[in-house]
DRENTITOR-477709 format. One record per residue (C-alpha): residue number from 1; z, x, y. Coordinates in Angstrom, 2 decimals. Layout:
<i = NUM; c3 = Z; c1 = X; c2 = Y>
...
***
This chain:
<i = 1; c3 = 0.00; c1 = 0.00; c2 = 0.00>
<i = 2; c3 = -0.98; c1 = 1.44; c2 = 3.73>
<i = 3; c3 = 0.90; c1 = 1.68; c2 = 6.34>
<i = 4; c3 = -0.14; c1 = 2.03; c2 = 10.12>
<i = 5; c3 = 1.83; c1 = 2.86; c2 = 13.20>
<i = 6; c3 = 0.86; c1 = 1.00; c2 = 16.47>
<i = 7; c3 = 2.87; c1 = 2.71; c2 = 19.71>
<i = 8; c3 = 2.55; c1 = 0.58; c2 = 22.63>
<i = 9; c3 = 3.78; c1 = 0.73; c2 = 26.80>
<i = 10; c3 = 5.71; c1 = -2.46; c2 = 28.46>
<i = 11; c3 = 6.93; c1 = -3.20; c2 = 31.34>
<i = 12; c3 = 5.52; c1 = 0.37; c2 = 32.82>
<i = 13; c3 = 7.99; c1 = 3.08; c2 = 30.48>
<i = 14; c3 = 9.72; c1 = 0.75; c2 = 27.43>
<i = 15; c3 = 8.03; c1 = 2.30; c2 = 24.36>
<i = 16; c3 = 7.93; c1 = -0.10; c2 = 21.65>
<i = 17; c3 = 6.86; c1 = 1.37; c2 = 18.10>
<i = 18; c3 = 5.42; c1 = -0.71; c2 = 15.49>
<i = 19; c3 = 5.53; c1 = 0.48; c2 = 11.58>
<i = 20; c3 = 3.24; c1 = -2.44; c2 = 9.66>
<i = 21; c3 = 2.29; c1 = -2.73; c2 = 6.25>
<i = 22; c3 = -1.02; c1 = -3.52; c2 = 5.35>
<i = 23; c3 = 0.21; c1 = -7.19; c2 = 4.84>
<i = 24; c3 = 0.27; c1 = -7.41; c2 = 8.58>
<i = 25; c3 = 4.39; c1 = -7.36; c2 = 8.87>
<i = 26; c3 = 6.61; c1 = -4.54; c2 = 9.78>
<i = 27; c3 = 9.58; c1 = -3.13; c2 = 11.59>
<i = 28; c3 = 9.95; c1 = -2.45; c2 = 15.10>
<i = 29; c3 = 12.07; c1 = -0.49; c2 = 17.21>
<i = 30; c3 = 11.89; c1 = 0.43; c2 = 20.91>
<i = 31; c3 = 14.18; c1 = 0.63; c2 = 24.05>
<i = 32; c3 = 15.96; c1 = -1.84; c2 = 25.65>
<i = 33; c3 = 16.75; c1 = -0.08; c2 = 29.55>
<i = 34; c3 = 19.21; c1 = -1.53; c2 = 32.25>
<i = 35; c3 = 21.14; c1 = -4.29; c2 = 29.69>
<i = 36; c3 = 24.63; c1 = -4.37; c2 = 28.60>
<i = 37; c3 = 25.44; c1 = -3.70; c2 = 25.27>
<i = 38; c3 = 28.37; c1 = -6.44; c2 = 24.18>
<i = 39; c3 = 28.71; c1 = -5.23; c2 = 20.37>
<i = 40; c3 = 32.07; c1 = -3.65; c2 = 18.71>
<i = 41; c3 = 31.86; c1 = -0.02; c2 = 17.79>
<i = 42; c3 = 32.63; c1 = -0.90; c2 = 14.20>
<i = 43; c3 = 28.89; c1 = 0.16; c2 = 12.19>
<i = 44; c3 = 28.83; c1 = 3.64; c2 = 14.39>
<i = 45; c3 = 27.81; c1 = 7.32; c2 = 13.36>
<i = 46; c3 = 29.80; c1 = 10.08; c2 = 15.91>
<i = 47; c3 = 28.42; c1 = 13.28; c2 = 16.27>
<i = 48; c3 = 29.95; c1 = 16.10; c2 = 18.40>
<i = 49; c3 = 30.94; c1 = 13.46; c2 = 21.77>
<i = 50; c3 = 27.67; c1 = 11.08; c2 = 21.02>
<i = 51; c3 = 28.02; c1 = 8.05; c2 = 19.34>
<i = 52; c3 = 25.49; c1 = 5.68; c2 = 18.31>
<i = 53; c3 = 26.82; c1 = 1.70; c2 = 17.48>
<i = 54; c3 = 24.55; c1 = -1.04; c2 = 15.42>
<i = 55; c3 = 25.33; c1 = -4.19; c2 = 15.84>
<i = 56; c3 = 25.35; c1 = -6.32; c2 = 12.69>
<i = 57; c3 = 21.31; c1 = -7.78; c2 = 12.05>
<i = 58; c3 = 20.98; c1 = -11.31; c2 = 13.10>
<i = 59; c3 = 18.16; c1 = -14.23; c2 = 13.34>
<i = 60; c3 = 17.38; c1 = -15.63; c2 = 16.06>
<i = 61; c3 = 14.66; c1 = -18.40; c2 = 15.90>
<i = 62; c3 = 12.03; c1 = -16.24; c2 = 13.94>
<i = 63; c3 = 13.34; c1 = -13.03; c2 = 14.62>
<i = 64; c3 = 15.61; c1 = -10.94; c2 = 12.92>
<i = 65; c3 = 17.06; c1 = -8.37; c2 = 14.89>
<i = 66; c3 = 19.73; c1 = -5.43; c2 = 15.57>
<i = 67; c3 = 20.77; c1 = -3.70; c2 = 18.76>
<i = 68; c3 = 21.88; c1 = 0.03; c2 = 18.91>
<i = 69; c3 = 24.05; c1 = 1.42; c2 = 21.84>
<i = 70; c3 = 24.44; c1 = 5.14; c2 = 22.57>
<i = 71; c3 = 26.95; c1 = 6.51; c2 = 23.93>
<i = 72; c3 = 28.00; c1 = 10.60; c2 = 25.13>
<i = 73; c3 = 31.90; c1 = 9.96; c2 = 25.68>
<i = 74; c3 = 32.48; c1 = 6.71; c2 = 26.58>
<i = 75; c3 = 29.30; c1 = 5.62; c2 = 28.83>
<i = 76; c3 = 26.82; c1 = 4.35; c2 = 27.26>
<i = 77; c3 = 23.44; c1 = 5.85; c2 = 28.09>
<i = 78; c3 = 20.92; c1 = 3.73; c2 = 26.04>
<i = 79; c3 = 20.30; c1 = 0.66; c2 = 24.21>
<i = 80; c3 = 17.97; c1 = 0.10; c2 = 21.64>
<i = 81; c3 = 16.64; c1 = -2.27; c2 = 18.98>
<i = 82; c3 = 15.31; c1 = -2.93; c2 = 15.52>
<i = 83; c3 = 13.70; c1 = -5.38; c2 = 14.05>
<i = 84; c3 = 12.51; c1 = -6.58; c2 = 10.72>
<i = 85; c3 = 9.65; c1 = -8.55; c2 = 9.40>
<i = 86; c3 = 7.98; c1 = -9.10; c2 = 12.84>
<i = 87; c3 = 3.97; c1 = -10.43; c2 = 12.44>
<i = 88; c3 = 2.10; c1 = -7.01; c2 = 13.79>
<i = 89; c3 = -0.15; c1 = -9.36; c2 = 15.58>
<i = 90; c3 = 2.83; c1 = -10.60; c2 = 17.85>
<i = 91; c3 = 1.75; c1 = -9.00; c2 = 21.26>
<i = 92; c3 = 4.25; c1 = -6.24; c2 = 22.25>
<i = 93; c3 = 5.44; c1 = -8.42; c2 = 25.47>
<i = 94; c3 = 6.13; c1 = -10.97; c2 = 23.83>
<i = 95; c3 = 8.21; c1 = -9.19; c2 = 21.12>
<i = 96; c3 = 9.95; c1 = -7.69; c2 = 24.25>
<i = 97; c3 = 10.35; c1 = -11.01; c2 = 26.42>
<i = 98; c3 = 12.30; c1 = -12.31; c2 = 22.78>
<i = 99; c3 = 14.33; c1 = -9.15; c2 = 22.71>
<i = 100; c3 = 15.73; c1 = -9.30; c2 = 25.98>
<i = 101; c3 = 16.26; c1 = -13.06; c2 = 25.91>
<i = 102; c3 = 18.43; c1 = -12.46; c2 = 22.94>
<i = 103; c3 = 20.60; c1 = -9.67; c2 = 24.77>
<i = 104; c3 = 20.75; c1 = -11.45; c2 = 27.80>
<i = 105; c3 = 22.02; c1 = -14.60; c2 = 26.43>
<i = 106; c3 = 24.38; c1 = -12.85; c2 = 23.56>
<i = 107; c3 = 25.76; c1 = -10.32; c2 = 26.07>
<i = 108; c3 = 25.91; c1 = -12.58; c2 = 29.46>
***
């Protein structure tokens, strides 16, 4: 079974990365800038002062999704997200304008 890797640009400098099968689903991850992150630090990997927090994978509507907040002592410095099973033809913006409805609304 193939897989392809589509890498595309939103809103100007959010890189979102698709990994598809040749089914026409995949993952997706890519950057979530200027949110808040409301998730424990309980699913978190520490390395030297950085440590990098999932939250647990939820559905939402048709989308199943994680978020992932990085932090270098204790400010956080980036938020992230994965997601699973997402239709490859779903336009990147659209995936994105999902994503950031989620946060919003979860972490408001």
């Amino acid at each position: 079974m193939s897989t392809y890797v589509l890498e595309h640009i939103v809103e100007e400098h959010v890189k979102i990365v698709y990994v598809c099968k040749a089914e026409g689903h995949g993952d997706v991850i890519g950057d979530v800038p200027g949110l808040k992150y409301c998730f424990s630090k309980q699913d978190c990997l520490e390395v030297n002062s950085s440590l990098i927090c999932w939250s647990p994978w939820m559905l939402v509507d048709d989308l199943e999704v994680r978020f992932e907040g990085a932090y270098v002592g204790d400010e956080l410095k980036t938020i992230a997200f994965q997601a699973r099973n997402v239709n490859c033809s779903l336009s990147p913006e659209d995936l994105y304008s999902k994503v950031i409805n989620i946060l919003s609304n979860l972490c408001h």
